[in-house]
MARSE-728793 format. One record per atom (N, C-alpha, C): x, y, z; residue in three letters; residue number from 1. Coordinates in pm, 1 decimal, padded with zeros to 6 digits. Example, Ala and Ser with C-alpha at 12.3 -4.5 7.8 and 13.67 -1.06 7.14 Angstrom:
<rs>
<r><east>01319.0</east><north>-00569.0</north><up>00780.0</up><roke>ALA</roke><logu>1</logu></r>
<r><east>01230.0</east><north>-00450.0</north><up>00780.0</up><roke>ALA</roke><logu>1</logu></r>
<r><east>01320.0</east><north>-00330.0</north><up>00780.0</up><roke>ALA</roke><logu>1</logu></r>
<r><east>01285.0</east><north>-00225.0</north><up>00708.0</up><roke>SER</roke><logu>2</logu></r>
<r><east>01367.0</east><north>-00106.0</north><up>00714.0</up><roke>SER</roke><logu>2</logu></r>
<r><east>01290.0</east><north>00003.0</north><up>00787.0</up><roke>SER</roke><logu>2</logu></r>
</rs>
This chain:
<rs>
<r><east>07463.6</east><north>-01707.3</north><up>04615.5</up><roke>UNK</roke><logu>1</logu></r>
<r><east>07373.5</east><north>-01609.5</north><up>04558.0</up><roke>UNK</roke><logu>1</logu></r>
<r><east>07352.3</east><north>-01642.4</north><up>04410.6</up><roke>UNK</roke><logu>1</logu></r>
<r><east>07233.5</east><north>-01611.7</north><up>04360.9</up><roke>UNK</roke><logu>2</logu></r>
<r><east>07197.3</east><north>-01657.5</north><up>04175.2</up><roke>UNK</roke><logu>2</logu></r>
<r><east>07220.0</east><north>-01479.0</north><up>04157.5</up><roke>UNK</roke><logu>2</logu></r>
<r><east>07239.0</east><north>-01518.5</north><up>04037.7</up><roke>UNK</roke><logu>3</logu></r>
<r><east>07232.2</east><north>-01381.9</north><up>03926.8</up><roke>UNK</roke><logu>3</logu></r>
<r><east>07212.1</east><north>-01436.2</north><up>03779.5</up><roke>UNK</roke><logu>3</logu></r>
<r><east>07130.0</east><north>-01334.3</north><up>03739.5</up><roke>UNK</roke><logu>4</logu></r>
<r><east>07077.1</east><north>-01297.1</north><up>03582.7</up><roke>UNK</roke><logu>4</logu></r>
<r><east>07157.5</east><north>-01238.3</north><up>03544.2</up><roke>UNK</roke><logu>4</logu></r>
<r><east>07175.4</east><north>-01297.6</north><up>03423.1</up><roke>UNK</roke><logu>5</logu></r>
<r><east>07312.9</east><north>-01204.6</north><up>03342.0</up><roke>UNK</roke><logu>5</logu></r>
<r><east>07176.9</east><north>-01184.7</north><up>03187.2</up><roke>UNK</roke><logu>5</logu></r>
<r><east>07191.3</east><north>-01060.8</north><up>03166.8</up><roke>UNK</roke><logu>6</logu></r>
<r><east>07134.2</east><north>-01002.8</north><up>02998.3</up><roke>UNK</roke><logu>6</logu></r>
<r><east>07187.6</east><north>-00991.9</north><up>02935.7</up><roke>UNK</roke><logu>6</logu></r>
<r><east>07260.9</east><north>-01030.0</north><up>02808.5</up><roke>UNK</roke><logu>7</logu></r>
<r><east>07378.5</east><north>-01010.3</north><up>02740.7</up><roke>UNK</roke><logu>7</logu></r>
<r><east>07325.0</east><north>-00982.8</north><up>02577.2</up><roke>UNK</roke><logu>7</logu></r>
<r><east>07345.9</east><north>-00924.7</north><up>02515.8</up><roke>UNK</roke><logu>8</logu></r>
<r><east>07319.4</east><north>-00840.2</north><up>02399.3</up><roke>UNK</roke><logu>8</logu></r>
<r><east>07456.7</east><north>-00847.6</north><up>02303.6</up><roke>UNK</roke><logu>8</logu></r>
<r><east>07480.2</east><north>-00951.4</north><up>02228.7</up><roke>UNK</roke><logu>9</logu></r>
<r><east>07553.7</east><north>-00927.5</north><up>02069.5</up><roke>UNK</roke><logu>9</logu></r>
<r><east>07526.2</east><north>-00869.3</north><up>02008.1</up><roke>UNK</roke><logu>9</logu></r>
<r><east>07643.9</east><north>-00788.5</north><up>01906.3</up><roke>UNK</roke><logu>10</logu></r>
<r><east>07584.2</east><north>-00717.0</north><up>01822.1</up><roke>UNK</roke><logu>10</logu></r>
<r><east>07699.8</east><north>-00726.2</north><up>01695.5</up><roke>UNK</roke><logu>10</logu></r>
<r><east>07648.5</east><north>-00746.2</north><up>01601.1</up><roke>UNK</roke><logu>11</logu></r>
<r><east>07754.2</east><north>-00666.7</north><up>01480.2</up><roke>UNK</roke><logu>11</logu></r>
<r><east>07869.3</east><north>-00562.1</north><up>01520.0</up><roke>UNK</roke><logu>11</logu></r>
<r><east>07971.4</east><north>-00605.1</north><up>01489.6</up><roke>UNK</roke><logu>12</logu></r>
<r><east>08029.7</east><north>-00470.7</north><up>01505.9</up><roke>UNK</roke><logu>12</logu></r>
<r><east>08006.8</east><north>-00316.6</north><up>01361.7</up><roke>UNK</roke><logu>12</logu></r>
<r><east>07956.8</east><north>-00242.2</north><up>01413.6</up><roke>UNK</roke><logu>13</logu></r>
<r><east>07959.0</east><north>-00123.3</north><up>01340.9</up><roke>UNK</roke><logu>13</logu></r>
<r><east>08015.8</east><north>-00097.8</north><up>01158.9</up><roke>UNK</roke><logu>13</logu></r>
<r><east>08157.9</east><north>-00111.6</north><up>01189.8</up><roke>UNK</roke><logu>14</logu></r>
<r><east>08201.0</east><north>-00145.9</north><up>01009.3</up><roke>UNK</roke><logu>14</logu></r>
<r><east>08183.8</east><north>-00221.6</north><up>00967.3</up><roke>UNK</roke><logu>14</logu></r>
<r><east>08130.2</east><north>-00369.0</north><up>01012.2</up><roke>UNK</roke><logu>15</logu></r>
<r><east>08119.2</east><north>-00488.6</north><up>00925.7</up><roke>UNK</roke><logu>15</logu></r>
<r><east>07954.3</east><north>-00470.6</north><up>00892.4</up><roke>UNK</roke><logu>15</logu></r>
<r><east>07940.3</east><north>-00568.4</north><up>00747.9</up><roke>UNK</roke><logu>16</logu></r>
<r><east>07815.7</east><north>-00539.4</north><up>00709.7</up><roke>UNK</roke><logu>16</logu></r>
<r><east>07753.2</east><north>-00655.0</north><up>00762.2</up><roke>UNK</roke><logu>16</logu></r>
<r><east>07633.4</east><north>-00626.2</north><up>00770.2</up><roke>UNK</roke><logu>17</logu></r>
<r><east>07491.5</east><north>-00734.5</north><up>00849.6</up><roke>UNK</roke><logu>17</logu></r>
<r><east>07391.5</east><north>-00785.2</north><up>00745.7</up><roke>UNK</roke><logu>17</logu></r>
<r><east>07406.1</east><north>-00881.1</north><up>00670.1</up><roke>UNK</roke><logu>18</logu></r>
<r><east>07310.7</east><north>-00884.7</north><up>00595.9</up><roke>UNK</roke><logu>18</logu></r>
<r><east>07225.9</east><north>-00943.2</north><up>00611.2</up><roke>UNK</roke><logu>18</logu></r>
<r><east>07199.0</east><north>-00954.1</north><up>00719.3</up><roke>UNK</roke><logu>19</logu></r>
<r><east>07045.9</east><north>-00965.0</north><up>00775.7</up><roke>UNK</roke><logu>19</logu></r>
<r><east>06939.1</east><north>-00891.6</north><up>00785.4</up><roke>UNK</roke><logu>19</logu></r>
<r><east>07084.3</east><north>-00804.8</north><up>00881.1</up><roke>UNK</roke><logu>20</logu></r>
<r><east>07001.4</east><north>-00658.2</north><up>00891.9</up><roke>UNK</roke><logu>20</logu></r>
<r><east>06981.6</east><north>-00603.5</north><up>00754.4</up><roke>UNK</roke><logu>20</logu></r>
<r><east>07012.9</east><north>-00551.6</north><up>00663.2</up><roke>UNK</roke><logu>21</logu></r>
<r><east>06998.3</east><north>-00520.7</north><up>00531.5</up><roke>UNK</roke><logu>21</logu></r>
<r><east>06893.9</east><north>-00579.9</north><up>00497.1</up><roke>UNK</roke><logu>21</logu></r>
<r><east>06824.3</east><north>-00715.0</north><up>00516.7</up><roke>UNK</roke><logu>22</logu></r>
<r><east>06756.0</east><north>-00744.4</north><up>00448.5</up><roke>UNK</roke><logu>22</logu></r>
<r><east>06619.7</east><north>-00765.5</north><up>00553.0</up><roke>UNK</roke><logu>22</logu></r>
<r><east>06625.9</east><north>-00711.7</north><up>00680.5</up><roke>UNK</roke><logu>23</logu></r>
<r><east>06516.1</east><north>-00653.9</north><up>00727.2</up><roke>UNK</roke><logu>23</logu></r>
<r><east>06496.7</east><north>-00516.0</north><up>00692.7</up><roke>UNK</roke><logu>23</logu></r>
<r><east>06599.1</east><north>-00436.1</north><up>00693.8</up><roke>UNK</roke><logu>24</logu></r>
<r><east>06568.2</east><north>-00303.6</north><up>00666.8</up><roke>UNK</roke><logu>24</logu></r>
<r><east>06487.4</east><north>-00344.7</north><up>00503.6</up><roke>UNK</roke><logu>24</logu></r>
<r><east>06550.2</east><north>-00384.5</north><up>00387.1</up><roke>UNK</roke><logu>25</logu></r>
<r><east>06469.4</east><north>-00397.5</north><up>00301.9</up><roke>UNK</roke><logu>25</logu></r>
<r><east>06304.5</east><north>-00424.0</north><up>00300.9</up><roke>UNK</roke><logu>25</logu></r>
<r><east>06311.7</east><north>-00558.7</north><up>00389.4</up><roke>UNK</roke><logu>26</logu></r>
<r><east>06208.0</east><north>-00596.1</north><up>00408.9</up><roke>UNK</roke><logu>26</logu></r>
<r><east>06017.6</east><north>-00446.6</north><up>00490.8</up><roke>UNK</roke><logu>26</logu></r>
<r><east>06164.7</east><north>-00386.0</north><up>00559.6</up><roke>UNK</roke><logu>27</logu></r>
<r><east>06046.8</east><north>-00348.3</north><up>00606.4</up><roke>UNK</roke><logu>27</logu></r>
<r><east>06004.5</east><north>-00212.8</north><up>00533.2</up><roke>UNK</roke><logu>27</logu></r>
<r><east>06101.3</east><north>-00157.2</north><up>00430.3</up><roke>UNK</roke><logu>28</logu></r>
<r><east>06010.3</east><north>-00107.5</north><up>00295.8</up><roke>UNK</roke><logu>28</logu></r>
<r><east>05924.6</east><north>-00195.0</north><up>00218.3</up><roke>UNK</roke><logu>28</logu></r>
<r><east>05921.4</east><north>-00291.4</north><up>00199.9</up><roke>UNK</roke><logu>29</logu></r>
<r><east>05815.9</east><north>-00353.0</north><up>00161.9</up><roke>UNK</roke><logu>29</logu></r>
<r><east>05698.8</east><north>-00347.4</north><up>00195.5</up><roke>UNK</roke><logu>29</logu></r>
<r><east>05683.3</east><north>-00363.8</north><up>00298.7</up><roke>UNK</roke><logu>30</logu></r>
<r><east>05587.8</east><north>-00349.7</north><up>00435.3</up><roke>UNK</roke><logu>30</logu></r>
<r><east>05540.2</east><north>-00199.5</north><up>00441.2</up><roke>UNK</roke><logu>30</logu></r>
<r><east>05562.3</east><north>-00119.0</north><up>00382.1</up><roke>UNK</roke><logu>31</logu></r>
<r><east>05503.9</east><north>-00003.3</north><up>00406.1</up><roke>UNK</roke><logu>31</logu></r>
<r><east>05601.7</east><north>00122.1</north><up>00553.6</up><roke>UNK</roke><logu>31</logu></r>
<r><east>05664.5</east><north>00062.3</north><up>00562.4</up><roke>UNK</roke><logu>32</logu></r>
<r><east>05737.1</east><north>00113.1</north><up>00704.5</up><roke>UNK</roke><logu>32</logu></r>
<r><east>05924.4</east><north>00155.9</north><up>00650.5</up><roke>UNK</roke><logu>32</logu></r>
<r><east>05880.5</east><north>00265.0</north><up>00550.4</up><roke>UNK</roke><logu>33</logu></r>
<r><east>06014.3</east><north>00369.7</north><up>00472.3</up><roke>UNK</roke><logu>33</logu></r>
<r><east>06076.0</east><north>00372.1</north><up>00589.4</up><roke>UNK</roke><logu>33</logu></r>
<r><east>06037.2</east><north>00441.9</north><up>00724.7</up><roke>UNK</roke><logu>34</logu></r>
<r><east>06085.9</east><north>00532.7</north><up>00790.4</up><roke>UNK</roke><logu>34</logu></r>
<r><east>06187.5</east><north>00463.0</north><up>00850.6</up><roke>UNK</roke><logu>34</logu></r>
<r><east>06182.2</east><north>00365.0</north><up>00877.1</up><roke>UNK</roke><logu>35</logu></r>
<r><east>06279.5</east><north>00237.7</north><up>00983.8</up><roke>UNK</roke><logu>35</logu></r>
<r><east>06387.0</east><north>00222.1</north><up>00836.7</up><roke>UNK</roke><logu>35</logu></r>
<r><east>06512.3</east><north>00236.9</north><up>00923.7</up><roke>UNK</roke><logu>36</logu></r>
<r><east>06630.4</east><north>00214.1</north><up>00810.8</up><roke>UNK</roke><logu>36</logu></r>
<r><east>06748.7</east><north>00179.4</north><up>00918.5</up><roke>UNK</roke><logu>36</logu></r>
<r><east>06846.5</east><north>00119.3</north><up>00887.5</up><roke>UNK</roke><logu>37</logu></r>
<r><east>06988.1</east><north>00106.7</north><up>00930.8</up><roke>UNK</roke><logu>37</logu></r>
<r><east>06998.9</east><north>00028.2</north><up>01058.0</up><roke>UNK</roke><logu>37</logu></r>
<r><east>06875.0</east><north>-00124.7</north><up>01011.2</up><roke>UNK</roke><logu>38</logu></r>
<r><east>06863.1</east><north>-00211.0</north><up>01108.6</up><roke>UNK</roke><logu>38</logu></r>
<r><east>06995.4</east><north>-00311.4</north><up>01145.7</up><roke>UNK</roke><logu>38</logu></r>
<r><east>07008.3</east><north>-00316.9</north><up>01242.2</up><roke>UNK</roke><logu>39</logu></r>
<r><east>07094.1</east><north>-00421.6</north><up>01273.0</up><roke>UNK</roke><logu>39</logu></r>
<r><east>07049.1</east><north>-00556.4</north><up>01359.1</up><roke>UNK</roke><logu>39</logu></r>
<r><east>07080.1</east><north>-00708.5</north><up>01318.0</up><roke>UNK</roke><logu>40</logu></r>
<r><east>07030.6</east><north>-00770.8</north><up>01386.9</up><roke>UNK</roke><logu>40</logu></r>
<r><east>07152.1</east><north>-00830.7</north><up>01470.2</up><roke>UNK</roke><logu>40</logu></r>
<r><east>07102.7</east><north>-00898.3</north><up>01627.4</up><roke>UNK</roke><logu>41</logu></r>
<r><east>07234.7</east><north>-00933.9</north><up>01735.8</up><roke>UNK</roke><logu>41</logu></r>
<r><east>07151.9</east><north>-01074.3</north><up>01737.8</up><roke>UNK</roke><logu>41</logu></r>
<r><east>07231.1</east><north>-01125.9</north><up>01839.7</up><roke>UNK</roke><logu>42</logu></r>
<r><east>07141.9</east><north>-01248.5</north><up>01960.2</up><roke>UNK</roke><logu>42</logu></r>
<r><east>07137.6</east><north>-01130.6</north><up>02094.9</up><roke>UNK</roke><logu>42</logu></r>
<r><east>07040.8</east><north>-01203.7</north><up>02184.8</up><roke>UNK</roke><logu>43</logu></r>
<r><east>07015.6</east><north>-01209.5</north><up>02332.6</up><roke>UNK</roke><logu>43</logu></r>
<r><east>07073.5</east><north>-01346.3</north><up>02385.9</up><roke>UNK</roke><logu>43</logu></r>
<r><east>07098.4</east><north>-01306.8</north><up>02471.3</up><roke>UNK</roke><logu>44</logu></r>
<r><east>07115.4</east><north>-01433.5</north><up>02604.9</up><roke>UNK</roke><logu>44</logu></r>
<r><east>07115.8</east><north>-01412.7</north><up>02752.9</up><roke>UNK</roke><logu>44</logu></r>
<r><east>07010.1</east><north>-01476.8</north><up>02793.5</up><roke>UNK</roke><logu>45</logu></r>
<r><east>07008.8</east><north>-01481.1</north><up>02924.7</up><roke>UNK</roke><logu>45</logu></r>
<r><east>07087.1</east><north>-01607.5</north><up>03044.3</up><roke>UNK</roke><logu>45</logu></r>
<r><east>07121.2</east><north>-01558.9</north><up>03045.0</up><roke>UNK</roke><logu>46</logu></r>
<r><east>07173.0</east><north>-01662.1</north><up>03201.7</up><roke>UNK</roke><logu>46</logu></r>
<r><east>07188.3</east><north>-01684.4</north><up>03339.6</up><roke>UNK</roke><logu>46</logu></r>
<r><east>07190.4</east><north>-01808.3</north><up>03372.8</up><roke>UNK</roke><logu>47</logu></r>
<r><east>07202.9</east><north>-01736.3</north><up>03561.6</up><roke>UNK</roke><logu>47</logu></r>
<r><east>07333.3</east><north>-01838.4</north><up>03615.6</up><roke>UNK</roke><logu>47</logu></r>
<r><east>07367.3</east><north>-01734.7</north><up>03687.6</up><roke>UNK</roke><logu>48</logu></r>
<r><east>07519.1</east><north>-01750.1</north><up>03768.2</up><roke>UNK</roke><logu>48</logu></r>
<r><east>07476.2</east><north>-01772.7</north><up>03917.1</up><roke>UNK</roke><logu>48</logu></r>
<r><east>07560.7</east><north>-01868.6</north><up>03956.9</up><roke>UNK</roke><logu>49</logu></r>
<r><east>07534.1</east><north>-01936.4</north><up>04097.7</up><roke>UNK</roke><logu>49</logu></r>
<r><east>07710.2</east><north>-01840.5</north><up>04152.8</up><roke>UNK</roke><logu>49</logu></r>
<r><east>07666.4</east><north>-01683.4</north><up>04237.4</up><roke>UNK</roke><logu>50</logu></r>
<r><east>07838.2</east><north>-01660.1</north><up>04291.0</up><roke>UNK</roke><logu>50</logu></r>
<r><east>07780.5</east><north>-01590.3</north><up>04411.5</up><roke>UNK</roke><logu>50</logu></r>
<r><east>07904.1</east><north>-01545.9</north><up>04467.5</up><roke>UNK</roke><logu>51</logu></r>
<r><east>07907.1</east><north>-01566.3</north><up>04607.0</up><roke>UNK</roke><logu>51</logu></r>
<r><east>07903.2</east><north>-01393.0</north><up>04596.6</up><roke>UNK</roke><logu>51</logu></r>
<r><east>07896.0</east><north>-01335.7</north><up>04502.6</up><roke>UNK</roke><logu>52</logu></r>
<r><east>07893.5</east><north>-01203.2</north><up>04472.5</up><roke>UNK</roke><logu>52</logu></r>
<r><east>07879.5</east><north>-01208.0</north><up>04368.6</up><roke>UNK</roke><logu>52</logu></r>
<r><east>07861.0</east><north>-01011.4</north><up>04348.0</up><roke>UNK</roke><logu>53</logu></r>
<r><east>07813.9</east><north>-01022.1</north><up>04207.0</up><roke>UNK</roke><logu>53</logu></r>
<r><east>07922.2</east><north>-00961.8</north><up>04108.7</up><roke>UNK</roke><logu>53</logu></r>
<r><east>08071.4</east><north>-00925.5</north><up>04195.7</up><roke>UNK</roke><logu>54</logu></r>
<r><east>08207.0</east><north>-00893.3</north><up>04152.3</up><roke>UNK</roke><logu>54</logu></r>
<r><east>08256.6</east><north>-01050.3</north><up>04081.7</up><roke>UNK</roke><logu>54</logu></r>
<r><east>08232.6</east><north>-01146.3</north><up>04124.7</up><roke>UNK</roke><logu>55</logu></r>
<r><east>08231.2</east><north>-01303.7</north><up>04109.9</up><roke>UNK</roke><logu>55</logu></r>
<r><east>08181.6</east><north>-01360.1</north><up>03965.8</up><roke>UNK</roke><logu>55</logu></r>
<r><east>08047.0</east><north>-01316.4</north><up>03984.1</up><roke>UNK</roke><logu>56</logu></r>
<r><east>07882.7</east><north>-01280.9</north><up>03859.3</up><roke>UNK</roke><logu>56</logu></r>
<r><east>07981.3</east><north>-01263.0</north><up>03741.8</up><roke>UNK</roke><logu>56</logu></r>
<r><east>08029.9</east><north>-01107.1</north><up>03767.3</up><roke>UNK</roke><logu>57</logu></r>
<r><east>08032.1</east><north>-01055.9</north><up>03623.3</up><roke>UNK</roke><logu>57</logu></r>
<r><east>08148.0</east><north>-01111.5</north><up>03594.7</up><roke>UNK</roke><logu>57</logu></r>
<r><east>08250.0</east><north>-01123.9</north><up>03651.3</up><roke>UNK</roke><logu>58</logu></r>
<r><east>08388.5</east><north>-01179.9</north><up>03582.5</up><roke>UNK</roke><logu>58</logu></r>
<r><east>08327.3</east><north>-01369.3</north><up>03515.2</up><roke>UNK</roke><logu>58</logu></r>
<r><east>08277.1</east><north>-01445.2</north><up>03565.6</up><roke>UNK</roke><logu>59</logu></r>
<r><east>08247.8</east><north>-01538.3</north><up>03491.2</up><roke>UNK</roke><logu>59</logu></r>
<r><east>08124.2</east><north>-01503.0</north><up>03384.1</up><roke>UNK</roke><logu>59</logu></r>
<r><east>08054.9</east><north>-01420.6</north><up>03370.6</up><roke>UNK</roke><logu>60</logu></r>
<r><east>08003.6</east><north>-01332.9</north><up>03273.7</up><roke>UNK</roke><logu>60</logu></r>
<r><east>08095.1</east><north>-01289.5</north><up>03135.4</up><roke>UNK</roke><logu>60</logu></r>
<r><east>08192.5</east><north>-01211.3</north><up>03221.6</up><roke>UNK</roke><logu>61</logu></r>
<r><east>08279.8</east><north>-01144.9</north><up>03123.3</up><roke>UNK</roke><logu>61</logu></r>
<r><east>08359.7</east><north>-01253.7</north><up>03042.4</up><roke>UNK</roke><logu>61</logu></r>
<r><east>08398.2</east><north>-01350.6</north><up>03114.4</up><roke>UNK</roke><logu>62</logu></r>
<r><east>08499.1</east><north>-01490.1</north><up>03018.1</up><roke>UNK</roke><logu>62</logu></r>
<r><east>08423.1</east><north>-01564.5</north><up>02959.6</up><roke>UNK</roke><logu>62</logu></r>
<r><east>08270.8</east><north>-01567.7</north><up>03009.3</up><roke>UNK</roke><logu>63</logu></r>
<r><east>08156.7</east><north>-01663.0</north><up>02893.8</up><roke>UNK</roke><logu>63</logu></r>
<r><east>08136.0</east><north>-01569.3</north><up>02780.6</up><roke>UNK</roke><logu>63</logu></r>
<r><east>08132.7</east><north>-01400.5</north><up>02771.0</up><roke>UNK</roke><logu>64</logu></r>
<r><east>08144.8</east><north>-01354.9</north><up>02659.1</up><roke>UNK</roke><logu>64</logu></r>
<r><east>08272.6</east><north>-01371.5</north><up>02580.9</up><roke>UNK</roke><logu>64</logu></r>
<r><east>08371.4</east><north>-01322.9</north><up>02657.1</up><roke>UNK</roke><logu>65</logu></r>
<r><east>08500.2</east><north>-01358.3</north><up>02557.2</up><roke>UNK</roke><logu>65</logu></r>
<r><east>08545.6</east><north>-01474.6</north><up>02509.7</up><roke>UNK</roke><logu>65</logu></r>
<r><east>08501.9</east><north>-01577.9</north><up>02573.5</up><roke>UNK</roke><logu>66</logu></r>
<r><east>08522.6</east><north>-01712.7</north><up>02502.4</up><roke>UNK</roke><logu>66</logu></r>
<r><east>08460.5</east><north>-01812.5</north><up>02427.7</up><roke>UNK</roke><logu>66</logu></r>
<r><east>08288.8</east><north>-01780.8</north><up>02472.4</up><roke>UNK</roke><logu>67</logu></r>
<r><east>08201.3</east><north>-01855.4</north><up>02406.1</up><roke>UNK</roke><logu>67</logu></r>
<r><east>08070.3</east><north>-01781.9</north><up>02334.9</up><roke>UNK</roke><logu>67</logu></r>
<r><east>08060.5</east><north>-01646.8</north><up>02399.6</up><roke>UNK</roke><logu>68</logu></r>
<r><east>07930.3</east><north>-01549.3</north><up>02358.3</up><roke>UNK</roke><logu>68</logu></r>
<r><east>07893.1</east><north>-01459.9</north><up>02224.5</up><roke>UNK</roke><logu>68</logu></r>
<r><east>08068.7</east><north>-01429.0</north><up>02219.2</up><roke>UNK</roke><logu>69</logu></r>
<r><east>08068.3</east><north>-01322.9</north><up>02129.5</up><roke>UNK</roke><logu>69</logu></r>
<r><east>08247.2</east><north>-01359.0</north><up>02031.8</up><roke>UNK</roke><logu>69</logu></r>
<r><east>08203.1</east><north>-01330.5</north><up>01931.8</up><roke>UNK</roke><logu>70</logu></r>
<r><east>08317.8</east><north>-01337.6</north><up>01872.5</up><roke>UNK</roke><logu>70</logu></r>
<r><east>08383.9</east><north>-01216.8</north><up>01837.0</up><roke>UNK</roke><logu>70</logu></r>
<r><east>08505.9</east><north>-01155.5</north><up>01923.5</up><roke>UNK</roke><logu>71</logu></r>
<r><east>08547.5</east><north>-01018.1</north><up>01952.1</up><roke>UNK</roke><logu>71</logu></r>
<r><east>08597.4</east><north>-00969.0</north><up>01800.5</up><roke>UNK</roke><logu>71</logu></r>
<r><east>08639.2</east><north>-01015.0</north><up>01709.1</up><roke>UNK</roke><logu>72</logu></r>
<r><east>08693.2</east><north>-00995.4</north><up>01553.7</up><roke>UNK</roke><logu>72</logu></r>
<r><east>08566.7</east><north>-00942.9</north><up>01515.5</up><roke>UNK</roke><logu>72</logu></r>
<r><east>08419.9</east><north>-00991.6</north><up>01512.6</up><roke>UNK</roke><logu>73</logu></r>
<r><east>08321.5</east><north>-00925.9</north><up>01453.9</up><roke>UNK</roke><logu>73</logu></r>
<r><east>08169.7</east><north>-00880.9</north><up>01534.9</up><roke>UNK</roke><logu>73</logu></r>
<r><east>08211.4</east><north>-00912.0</north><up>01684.0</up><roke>UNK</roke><logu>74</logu></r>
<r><east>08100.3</east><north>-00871.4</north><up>01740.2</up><roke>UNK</roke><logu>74</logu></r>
<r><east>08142.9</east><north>-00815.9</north><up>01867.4</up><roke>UNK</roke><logu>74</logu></r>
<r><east>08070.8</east><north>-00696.4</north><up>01876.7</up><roke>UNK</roke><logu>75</logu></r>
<r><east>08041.2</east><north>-00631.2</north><up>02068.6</up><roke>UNK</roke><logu>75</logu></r>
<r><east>07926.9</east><north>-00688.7</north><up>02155.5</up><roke>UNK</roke><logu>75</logu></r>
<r><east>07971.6</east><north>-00684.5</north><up>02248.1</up><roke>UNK</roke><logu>76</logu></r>
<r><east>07863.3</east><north>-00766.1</north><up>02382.5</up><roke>UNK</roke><logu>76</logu></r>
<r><east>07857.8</east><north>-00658.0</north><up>02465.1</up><roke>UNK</roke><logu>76</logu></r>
<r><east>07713.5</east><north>-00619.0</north><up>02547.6</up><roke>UNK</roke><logu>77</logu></r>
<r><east>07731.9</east><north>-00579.7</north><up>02624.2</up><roke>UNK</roke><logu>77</logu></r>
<r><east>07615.8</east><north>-00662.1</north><up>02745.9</up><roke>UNK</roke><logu>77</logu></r>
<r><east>07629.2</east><north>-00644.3</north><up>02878.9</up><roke>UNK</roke><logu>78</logu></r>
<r><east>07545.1</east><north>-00701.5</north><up>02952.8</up><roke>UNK</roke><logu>78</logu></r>
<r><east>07473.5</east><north>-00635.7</north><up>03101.4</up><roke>UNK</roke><logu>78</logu></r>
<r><east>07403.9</east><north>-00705.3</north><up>03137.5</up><roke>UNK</roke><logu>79</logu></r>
<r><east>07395.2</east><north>-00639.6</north><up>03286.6</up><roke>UNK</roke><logu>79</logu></r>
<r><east>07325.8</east><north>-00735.2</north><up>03365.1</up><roke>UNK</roke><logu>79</logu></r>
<r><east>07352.7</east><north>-00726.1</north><up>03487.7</up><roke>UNK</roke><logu>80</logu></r>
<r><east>07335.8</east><north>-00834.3</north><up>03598.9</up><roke>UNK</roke><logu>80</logu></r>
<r><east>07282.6</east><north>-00795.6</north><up>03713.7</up><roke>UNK</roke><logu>80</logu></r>
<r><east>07141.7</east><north>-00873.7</north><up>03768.4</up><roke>UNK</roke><logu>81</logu></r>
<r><east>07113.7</east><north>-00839.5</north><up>03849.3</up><roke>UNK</roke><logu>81</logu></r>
<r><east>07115.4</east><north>-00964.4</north><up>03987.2</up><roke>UNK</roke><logu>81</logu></r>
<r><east>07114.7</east><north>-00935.8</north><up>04076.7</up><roke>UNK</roke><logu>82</logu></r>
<r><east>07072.1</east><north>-01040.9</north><up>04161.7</up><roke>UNK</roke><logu>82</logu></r>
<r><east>06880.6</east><north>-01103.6</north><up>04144.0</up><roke>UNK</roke><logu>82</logu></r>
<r><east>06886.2</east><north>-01213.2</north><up>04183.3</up><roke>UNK</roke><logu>83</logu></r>
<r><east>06725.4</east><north>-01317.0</north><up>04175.7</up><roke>UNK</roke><logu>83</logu></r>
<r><east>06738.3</east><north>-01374.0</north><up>04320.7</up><roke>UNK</roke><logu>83</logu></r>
</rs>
C-alpha cells in the first residue's frame, strides 16, 4: 500500500523565529498592521510504500525524530492518508 505523509515543522513556541519577526515586520510595511506574531516552519511531503498505515506512521514518526525535525527547537506534526 503507498501513503502520503503531510508533515508541518514548526518553531517551538519559546524560542524566537527571526524570520518570522521579520515577516511580521515586513508585512507592516506592506500596509497589512493587522497580521502580527508570524511564525515561519518547513512542509514536507512524502510517500511511504507499507503494508498498513499503523506501519506508515511509525516510519513517519522515526523520519521526524531523526531526520525531519529537530526536537530541542522544533514540533512536527503530520497526517497520512492512503493514495
Amino acid at each position: 500500500m503507498k501513503f502520503k505523509a503531510e508533515i508541518d515543522v514548526m518553531p517551538l513556541d519559546a524560542l524566537l523565529d527571526p524570520q518570522g519577526k521579520a515577516v511580521t515586520g515586513s508585512m507592516k510595511n506592506i500596509g497589512l498592521e493587522a497580521i502580527d506574531g508570524v511564525r515561519v516552519g518547513r512542509h514536507v511531503r512524502l510517500f511511504v510504500e507499507a503494508d498498513s498505515s499503523v506501519v506508515a506512521e511509525t516510519m513517519v514518526e522515526e523520519a521526524c525524530k531523526k531526520l525531519l525535525a529537530n526536537q530541542i527547537m522544533e514540533s512536527y506534526s503530520y497526517q497520512i492518508e492512503e493514495v
